[in-house]
N, CA, C and O atoms as a Maestro MAE file, in Angstrom:
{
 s_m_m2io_version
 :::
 2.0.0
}

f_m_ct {
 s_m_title
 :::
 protein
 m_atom[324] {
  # First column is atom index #
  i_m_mmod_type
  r_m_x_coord
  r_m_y_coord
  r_m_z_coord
  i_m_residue_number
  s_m_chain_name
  s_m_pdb_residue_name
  s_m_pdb_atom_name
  i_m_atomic_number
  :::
  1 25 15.224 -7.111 11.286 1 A "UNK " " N  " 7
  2 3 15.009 -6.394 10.039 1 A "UNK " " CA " 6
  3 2 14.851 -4.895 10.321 1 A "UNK " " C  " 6
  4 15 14.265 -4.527 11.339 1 A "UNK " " O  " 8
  5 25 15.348 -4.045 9.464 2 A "UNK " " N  " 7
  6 3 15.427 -2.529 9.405 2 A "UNK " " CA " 6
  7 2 14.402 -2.395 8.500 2 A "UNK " " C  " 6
  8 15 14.587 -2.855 7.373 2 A "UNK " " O  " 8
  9 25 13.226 -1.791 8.794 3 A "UNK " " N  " 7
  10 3 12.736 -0.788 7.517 3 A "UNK " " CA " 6
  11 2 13.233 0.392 7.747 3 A "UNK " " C  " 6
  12 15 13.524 0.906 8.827 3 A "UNK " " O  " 8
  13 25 13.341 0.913 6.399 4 A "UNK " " N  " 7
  14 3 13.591 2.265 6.019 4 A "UNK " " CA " 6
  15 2 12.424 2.982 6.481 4 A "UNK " " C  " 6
  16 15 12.672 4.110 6.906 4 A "UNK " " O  " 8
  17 25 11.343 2.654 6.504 5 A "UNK " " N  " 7
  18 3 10.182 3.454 6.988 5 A "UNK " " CA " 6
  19 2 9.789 3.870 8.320 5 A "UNK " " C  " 6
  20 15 9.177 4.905 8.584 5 A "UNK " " O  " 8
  21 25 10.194 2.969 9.156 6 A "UNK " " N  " 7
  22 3 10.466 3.084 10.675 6 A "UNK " " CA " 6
  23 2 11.224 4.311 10.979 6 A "UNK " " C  " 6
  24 15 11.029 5.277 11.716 6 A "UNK " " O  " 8
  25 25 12.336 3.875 10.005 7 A "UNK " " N  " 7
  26 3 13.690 5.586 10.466 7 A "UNK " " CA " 6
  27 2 13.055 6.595 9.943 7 A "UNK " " C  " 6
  28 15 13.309 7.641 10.540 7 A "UNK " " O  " 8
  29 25 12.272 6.717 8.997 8 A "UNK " " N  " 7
  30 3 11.737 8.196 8.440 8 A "UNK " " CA " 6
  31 2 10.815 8.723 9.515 8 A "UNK " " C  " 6
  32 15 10.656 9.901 9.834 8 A "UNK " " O  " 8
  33 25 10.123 7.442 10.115 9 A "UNK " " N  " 7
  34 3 8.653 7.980 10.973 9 A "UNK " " CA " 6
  35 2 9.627 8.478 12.235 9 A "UNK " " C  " 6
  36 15 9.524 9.692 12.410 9 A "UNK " " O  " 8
  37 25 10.434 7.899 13.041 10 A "UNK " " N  " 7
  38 3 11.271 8.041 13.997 10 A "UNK " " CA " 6
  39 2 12.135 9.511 13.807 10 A "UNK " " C  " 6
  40 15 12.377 10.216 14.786 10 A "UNK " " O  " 8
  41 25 12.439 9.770 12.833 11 A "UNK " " N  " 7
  42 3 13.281 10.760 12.566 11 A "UNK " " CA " 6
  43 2 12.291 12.528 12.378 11 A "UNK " " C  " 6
  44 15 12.635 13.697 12.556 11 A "UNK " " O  " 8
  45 25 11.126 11.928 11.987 12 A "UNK " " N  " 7
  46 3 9.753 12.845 12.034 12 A "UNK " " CA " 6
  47 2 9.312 13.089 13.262 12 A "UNK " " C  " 6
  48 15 9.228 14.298 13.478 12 A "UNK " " O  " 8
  49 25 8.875 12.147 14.500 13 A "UNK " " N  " 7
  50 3 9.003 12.243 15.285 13 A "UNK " " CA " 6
  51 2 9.713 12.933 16.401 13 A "UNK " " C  " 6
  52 15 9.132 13.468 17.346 13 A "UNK " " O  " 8
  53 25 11.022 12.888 16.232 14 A "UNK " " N  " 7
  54 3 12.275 13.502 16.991 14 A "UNK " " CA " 6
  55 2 12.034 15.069 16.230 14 A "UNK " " C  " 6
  56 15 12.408 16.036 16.893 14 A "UNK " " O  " 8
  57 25 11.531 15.285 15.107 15 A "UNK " " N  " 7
  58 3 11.611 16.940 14.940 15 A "UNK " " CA " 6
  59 2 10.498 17.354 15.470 15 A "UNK " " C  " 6
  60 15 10.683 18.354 16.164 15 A "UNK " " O  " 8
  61 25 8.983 16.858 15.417 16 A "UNK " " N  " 7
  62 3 7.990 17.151 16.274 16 A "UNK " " CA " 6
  63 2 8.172 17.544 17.505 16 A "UNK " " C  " 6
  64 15 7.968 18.746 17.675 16 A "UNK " " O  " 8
  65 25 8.475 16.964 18.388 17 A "UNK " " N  " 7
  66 3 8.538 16.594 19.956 17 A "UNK " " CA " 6
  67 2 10.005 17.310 20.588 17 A "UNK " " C  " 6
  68 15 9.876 17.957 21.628 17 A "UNK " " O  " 8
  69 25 11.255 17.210 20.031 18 A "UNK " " N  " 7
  70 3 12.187 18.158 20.804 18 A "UNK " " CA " 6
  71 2 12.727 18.998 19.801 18 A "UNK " " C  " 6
  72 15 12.771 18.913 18.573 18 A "UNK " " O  " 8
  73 25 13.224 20.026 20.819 19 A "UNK " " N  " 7
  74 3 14.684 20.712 20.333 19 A "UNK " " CA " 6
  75 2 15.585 20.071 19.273 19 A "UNK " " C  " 6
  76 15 15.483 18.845 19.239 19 A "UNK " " O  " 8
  77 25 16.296 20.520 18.550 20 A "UNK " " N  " 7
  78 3 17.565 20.338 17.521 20 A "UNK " " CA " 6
  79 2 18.235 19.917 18.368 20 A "UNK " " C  " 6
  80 15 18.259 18.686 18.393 20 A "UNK " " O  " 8
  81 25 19.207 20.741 19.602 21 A "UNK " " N  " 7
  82 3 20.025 19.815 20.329 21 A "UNK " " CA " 6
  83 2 19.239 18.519 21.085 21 A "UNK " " C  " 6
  84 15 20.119 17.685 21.298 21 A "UNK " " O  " 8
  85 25 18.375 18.183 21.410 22 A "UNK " " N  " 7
  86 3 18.030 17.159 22.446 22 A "UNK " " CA " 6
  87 2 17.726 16.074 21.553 22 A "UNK " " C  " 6
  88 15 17.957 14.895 21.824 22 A "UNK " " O  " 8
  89 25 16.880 16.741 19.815 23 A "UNK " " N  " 7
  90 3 16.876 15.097 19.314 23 A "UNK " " CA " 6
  91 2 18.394 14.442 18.940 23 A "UNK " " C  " 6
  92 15 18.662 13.242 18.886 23 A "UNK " " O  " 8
  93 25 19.333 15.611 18.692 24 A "UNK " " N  " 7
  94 3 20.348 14.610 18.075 24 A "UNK " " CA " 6
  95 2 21.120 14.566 19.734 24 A "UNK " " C  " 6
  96 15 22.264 14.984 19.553 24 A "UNK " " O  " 8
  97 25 21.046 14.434 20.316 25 A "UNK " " N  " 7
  98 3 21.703 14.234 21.802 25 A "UNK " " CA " 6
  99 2 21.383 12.782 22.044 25 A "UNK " " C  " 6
  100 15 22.090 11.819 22.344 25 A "UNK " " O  " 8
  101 25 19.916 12.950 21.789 26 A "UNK " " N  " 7
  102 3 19.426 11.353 22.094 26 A "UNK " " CA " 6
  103 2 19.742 10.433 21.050 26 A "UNK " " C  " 6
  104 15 19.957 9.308 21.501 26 A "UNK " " O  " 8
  105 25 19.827 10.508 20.023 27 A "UNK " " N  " 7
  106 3 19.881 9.956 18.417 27 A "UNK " " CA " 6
  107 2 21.512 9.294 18.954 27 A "UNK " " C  " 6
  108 15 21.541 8.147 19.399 27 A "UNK " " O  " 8
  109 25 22.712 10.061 18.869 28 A "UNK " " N  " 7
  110 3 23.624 10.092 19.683 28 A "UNK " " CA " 6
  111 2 23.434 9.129 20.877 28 A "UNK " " C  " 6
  112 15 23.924 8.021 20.658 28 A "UNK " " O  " 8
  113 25 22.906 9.257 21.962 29 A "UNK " " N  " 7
  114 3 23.833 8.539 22.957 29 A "UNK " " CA " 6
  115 2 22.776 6.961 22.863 29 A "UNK " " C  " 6
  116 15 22.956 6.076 23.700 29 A "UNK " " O  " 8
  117 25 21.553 6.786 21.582 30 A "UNK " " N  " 7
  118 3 21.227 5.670 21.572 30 A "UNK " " CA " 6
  119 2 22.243 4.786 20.705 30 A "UNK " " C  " 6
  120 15 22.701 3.682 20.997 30 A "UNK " " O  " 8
  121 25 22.518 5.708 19.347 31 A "UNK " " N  " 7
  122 3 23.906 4.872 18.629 31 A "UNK " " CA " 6
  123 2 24.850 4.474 19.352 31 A "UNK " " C  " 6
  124 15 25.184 3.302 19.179 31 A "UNK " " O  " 8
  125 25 25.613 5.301 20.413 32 A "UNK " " N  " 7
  126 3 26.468 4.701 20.968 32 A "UNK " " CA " 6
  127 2 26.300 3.904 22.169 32 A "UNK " " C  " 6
  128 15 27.344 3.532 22.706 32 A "UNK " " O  " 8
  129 25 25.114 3.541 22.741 33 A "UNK " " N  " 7
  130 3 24.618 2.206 23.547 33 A "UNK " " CA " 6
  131 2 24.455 1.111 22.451 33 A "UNK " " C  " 6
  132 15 25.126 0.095 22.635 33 A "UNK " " O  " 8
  133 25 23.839 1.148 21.579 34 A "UNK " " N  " 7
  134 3 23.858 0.110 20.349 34 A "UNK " " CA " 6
  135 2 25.416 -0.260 20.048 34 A "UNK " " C  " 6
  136 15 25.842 -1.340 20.457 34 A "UNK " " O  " 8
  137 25 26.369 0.737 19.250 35 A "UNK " " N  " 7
  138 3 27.378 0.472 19.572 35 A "UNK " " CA " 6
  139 2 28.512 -0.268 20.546 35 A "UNK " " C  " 6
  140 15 29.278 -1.120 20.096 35 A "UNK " " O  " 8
  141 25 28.517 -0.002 21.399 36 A "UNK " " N  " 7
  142 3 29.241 -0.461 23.020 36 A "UNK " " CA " 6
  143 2 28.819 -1.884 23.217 36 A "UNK " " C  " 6
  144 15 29.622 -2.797 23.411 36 A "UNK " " O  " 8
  145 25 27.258 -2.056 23.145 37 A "UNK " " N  " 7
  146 3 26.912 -3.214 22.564 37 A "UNK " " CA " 6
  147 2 26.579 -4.560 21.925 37 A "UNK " " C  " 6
  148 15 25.837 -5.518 22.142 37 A "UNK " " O  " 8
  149 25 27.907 -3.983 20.622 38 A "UNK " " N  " 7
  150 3 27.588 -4.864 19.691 38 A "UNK " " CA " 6
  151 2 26.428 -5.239 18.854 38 A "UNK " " C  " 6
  152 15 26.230 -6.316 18.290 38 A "UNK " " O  " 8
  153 25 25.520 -3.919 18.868 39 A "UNK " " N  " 7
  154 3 24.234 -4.150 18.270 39 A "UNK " " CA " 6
  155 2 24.263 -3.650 17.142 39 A "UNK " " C  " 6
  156 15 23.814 -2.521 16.939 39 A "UNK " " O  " 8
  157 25 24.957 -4.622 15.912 40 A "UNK " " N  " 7
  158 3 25.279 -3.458 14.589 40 A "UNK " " CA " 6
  159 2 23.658 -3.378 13.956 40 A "UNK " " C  " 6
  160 15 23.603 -2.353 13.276 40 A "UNK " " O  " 8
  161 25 22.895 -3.791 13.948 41 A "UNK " " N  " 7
  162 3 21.266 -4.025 13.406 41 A "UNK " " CA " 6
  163 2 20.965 -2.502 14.020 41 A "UNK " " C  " 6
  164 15 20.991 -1.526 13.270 41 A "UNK " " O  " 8
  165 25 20.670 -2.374 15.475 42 A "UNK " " N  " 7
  166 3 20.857 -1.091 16.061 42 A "UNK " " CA " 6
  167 2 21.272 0.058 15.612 42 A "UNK " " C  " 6
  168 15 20.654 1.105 15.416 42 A "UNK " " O  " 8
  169 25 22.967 -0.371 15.384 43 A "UNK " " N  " 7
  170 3 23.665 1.238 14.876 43 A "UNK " " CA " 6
  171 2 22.992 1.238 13.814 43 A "UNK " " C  " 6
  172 15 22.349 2.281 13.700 43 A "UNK " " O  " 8
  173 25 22.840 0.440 12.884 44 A "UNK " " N  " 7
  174 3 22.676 0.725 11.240 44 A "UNK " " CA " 6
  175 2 21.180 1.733 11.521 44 A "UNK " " C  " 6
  176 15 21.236 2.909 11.162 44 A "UNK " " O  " 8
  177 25 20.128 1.303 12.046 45 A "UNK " " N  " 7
  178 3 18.937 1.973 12.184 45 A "UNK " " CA " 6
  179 2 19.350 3.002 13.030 45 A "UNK " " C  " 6
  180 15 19.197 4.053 12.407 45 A "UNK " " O  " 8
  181 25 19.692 3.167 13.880 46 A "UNK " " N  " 7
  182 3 19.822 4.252 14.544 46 A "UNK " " CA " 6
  183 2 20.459 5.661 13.093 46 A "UNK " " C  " 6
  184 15 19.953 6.645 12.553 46 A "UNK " " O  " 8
  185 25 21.745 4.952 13.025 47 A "UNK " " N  " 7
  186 3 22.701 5.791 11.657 47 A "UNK " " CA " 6
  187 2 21.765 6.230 10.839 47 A "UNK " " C  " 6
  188 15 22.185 7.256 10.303 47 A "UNK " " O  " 8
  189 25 20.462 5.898 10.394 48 A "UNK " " N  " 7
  190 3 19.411 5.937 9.621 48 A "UNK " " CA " 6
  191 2 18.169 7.218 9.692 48 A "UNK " " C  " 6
  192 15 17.569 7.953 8.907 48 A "UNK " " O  " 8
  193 25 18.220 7.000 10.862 49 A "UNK " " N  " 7
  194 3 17.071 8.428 11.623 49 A "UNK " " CA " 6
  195 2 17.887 9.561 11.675 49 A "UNK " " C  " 6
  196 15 17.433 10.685 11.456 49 A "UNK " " O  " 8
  197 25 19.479 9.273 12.046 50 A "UNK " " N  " 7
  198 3 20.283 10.543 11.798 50 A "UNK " " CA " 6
  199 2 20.551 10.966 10.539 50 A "UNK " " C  " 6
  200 15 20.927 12.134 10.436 50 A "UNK " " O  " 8
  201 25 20.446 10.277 9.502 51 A "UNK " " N  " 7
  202 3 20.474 10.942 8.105 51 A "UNK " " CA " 6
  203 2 19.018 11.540 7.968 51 A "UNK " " C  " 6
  204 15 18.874 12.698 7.575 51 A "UNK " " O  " 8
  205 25 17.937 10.737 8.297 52 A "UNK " " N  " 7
  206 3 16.760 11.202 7.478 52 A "UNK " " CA " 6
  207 2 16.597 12.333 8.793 52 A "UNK " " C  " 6
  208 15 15.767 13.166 8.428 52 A "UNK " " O  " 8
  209 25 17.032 12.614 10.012 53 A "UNK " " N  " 7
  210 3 16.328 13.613 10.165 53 A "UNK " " CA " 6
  211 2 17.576 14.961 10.042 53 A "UNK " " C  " 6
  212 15 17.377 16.033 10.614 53 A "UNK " " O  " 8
  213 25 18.896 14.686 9.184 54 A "UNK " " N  " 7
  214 3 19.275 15.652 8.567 54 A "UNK " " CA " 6
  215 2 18.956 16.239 7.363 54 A "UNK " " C  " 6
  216 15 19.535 17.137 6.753 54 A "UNK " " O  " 8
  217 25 17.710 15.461 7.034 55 A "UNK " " N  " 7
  218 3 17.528 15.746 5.931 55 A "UNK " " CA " 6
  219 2 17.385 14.669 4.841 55 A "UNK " " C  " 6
  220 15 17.251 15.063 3.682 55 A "UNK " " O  " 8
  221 25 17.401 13.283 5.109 56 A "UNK " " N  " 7
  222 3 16.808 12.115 4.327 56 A "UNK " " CA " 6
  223 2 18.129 11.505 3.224 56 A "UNK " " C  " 6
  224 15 18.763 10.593 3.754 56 A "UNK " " O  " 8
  225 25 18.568 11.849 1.925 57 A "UNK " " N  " 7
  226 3 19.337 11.313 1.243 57 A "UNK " " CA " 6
  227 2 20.729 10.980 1.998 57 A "UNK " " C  " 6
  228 15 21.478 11.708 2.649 57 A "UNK " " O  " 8
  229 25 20.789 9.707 1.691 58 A "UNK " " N  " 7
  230 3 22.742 9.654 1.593 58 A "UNK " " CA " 6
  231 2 23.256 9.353 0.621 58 A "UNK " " C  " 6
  232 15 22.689 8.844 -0.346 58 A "UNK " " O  " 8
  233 25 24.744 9.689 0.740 59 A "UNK " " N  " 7
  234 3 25.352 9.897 -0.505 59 A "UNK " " CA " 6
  235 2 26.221 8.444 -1.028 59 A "UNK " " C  " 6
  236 15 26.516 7.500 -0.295 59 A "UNK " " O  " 8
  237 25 26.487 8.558 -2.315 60 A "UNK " " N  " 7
  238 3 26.652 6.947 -2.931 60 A "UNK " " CA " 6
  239 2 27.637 6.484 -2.202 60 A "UNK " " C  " 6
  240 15 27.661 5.254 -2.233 60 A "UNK " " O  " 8
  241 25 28.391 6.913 -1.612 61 A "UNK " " N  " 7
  242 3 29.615 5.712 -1.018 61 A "UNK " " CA " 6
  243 2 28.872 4.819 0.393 61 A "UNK " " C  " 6
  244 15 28.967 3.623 0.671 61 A "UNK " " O  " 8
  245 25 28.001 6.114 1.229 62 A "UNK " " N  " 7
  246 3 27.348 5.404 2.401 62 A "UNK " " CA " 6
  247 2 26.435 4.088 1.792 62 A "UNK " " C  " 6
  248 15 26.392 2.871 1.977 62 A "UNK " " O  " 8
  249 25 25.981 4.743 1.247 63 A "UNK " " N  " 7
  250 3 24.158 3.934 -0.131 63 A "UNK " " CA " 6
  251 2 25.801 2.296 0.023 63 A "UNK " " C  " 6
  252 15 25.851 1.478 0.942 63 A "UNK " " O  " 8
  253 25 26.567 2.357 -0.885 64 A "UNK " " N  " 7
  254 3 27.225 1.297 -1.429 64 A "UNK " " CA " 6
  255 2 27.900 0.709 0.062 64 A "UNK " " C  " 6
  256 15 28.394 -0.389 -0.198 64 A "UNK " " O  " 8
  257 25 28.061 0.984 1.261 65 A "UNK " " N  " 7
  258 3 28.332 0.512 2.504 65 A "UNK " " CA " 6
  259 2 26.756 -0.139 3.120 65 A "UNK " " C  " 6
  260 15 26.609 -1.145 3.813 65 A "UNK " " O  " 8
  261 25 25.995 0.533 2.754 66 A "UNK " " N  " 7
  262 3 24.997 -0.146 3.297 66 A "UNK " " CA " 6
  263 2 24.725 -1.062 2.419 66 A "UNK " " C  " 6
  264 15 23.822 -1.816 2.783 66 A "UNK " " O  " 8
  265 25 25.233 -1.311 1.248 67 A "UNK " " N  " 7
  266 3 24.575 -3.017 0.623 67 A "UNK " " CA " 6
  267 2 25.200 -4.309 1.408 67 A "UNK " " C  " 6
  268 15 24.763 -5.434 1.165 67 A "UNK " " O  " 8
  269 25 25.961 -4.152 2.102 68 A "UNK " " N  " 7
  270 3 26.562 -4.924 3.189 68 A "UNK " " CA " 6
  271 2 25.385 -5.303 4.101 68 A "UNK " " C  " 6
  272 15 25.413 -6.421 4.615 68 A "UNK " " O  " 8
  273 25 24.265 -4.409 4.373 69 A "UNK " " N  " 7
  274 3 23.451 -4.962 5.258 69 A "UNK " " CA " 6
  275 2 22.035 -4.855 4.787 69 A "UNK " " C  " 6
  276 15 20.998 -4.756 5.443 69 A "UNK " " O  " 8
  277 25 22.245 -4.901 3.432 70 A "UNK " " N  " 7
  278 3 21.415 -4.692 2.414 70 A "UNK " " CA " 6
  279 2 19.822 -6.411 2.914 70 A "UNK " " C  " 6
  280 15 18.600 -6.465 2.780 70 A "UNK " " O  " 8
  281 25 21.015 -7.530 3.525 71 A "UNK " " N  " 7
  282 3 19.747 -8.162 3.803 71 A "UNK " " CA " 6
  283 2 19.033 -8.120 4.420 71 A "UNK " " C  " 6
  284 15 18.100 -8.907 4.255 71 A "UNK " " O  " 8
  285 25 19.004 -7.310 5.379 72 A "UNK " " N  " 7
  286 3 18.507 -6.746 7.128 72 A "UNK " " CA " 6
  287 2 17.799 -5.402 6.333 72 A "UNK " " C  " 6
  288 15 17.262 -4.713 7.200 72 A "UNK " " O  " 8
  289 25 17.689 -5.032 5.500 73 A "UNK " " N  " 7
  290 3 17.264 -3.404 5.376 73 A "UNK " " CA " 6
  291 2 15.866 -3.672 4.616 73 A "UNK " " C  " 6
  292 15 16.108 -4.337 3.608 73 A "UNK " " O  " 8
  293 25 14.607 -3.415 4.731 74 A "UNK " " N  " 7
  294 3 13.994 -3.558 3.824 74 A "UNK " " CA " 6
  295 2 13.316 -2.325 3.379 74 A "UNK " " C  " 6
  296 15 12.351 -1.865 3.989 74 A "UNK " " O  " 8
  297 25 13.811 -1.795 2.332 75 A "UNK " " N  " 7
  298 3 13.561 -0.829 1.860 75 A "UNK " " CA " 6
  299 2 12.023 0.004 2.001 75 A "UNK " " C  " 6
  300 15 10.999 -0.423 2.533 75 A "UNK " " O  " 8
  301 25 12.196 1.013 1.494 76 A "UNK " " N  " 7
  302 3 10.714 1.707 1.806 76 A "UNK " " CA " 6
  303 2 10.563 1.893 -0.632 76 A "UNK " " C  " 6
  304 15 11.350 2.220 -1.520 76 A "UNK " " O  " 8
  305 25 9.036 1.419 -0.572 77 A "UNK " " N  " 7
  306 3 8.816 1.672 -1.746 77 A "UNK " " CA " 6
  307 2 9.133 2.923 -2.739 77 A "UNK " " C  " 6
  308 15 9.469 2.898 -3.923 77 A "UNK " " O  " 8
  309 25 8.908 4.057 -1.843 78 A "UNK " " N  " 7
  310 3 9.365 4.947 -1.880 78 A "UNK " " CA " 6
  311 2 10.655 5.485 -2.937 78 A "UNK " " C  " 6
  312 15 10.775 6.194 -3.936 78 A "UNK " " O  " 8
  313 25 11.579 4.602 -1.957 79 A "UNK " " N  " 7
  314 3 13.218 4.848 -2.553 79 A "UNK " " CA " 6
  315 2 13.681 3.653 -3.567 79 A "UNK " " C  " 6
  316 15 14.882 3.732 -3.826 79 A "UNK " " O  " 8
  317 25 12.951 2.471 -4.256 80 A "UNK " " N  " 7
  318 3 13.048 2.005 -5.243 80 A "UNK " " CA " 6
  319 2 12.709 2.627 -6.018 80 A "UNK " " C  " 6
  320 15 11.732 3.364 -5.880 80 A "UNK " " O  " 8
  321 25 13.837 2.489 -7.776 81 A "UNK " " N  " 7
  322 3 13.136 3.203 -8.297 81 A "UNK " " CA " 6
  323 2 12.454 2.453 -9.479 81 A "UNK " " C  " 6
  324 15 11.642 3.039 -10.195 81 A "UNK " " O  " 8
  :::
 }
 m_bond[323] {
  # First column is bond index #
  i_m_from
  i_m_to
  i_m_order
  :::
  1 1 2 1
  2 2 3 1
  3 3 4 2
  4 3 5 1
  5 5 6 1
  6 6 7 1
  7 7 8 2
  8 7 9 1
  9 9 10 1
  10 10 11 1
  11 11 12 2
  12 11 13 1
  13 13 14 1
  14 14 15 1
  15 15 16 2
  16 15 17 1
  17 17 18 1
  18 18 19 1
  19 19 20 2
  20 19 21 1
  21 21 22 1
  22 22 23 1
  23 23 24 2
  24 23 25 1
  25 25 26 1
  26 26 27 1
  27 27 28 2
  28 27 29 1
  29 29 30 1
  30 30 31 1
  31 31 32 2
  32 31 33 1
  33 33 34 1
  34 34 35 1
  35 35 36 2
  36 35 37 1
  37 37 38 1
  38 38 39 1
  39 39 40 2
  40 39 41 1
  41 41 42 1
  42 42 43 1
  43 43 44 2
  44 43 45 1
  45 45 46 1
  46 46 47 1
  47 47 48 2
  48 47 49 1
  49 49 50 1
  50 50 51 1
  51 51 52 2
  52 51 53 1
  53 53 54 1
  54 54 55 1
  55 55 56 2
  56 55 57 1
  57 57 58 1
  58 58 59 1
  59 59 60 2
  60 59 61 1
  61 61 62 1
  62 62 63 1
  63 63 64 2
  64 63 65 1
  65 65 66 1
  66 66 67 1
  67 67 68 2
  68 67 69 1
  69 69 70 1
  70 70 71 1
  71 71 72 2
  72 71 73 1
  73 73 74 1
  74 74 75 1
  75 75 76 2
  76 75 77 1
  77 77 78 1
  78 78 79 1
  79 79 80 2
  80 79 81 1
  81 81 82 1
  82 82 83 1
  83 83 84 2
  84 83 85 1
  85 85 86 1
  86 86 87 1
  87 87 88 2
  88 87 89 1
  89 89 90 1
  90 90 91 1
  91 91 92 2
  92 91 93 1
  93 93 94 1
  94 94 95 1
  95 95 96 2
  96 95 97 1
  97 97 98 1
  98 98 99 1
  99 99 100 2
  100 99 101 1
  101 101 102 1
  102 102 103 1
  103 103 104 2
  104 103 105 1
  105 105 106 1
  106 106 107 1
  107 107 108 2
  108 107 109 1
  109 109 110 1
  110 110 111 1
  111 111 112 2
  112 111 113 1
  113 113 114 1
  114 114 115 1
  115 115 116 2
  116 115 117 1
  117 117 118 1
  118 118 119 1
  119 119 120 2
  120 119 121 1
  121 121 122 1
  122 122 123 1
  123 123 124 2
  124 123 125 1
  125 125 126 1
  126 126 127 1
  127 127 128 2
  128 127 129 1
  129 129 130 1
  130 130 131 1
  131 131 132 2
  132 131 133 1
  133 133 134 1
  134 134 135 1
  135 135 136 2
  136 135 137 1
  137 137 138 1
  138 138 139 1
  139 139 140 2
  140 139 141 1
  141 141 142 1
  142 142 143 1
  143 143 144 2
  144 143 145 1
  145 145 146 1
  146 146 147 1
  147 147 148 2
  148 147 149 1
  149 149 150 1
  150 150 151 1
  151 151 152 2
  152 151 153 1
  153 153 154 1
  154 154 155 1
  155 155 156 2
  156 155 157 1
  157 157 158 1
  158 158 159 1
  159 159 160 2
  160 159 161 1
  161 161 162 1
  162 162 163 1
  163 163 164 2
  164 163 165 1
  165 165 166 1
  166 166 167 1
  167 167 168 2
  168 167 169 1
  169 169 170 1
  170 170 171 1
  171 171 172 2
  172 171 173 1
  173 173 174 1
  174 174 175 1
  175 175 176 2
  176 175 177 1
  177 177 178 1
  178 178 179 1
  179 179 180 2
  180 179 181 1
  181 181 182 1
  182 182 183 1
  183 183 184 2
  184 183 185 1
  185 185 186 1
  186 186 187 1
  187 187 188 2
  188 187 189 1
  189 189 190 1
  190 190 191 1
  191 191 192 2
  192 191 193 1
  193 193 194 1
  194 194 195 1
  195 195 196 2
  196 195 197 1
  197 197 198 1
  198 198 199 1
  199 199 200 2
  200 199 201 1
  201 201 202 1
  202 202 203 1
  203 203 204 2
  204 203 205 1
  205 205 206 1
  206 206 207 1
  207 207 208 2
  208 207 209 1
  209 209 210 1
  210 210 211 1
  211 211 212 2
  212 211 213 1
  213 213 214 1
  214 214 215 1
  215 215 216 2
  216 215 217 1
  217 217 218 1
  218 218 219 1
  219 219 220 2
  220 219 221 1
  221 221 222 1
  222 222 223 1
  223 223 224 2
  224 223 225 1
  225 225 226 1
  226 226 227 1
  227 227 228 2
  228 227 229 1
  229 229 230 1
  230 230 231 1
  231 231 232 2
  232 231 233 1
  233 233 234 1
  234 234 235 1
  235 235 236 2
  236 235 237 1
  237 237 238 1
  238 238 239 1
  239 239 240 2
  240 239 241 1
  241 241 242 1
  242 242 243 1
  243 243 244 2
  244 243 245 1
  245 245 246 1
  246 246 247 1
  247 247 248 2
  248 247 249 1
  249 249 250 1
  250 250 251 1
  251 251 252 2
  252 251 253 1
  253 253 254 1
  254 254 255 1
  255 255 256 2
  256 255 257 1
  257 257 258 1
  258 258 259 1
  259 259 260 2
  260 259 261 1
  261 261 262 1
  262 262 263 1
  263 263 264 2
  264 263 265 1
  265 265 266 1
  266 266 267 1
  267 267 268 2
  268 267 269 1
  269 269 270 1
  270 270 271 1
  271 271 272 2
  272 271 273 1
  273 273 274 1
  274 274 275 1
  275 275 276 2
  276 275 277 1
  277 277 278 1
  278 278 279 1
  279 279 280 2
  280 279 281 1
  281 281 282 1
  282 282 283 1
  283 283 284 2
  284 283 285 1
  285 285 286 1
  286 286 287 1
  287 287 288 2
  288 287 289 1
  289 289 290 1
  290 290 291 1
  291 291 292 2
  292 291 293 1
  293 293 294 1
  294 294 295 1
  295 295 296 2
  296 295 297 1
  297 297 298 1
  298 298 299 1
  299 299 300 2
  300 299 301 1
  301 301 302 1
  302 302 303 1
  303 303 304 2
  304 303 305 1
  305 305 306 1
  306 306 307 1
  307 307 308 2
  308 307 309 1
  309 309 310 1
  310 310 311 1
  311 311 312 2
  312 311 313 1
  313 313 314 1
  314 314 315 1
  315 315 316 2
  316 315 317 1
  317 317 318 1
  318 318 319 1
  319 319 320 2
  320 319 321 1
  321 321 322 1
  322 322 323 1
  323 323 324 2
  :::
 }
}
């Protein structure tokens, strides 16, 4: 299971603690070990901390790709509306 809340705290985290280049370096080469893989549960969360720590919203076509893994995701109260 993915919470959405995990990637926000994770993505908060990575701006605390490094550099702009080093968090998305790492953000990066963990997606693509998840990837290589076969760990789509992985990419999807990983893909997740890289939006929220660009800045949190995605836009409706991603939102409508992720209802595909909509059963694995459990939302943060937050973003229901």
């Amino acid at each position: 299971m993915i919470r959405t809340a995990d990637t926000k705290i994770i993505a908060h985290e990575l701006h605390a603690r490094y550099e702009h280049s080093r968090a998305v370096t790492l953000i990066g080469r963990t997606l693509q070990k998840a990837l290589f893989a076969g760990r789509s549960d992985e990419v999807v969360f990983w893909a997740l901390v890289h939006a929220h720590y660009r800045g949190g919203d995605l836009c409706s076509s991603t939102e409508e790709e992720l209802n595909y893994f909509a059963p694995w995701i459990i939302r943060d109260p937050s973003e229901k509306n």
